[in-house]
N, C-alpha and C positions, 0 to 999 in steps of 0.2 A: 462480235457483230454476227447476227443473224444470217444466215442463207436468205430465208424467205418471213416476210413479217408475221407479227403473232395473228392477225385480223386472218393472213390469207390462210395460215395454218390449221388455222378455226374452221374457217369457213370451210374448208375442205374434207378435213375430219371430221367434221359433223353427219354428212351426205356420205360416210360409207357403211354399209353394211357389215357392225359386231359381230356377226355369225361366220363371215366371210374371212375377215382379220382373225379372227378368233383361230380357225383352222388353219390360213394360211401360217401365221405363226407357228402355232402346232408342230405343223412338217419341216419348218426352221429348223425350229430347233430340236423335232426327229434327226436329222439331217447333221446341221452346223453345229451342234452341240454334243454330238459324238464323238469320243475323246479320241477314238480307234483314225477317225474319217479326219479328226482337227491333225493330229499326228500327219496323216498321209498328203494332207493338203500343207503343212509348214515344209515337210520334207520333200515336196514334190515346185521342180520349177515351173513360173509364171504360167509358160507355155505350153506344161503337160497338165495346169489342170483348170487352162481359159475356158475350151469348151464343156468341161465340167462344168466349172462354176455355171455355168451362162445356161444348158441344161437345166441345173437344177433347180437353181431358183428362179428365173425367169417361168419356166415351162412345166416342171413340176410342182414346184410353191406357189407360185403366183397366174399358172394358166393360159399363160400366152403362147401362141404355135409360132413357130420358126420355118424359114425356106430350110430345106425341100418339102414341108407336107404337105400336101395340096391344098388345106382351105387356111395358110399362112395368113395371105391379103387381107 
């Protein structure tokens, strides 16, 4: 069973910008597909690499600002 239905999935990926996904991807998998970086993230516990994870792809993959930077909100 689905998360979310095929209609809304559609309708949603339709309205993003290919240029955008395109890159962000890109830096994924610069990123998550580093065998060196997969290595230190299996070996590494939950806790030493949450704010990594949340970093990287939230904020350097996908662009979003985080508290403390000032124009977070």
């Amino acid at each position: 069973m689905s998360l979310f239905q095929k209609s809304v999935i559609s309708k949603y990926t339709a309205d993003l910008d290919k240029g955008t996904v395109t890159l962000a991807y890109a830096k994924y998998k610069e990123y998550f597909h580093n065998r060196e970086i997969q290595e230190n993230i299996i070996n590494a516990k939950e806790e030493q690499f949450q704010e990594g994870f949340l970093t990287e792809l939230f904020c350097k993959i996908l662009g979003y600002t985080i508290n403390p930077n000032p124009s977070w909100a």
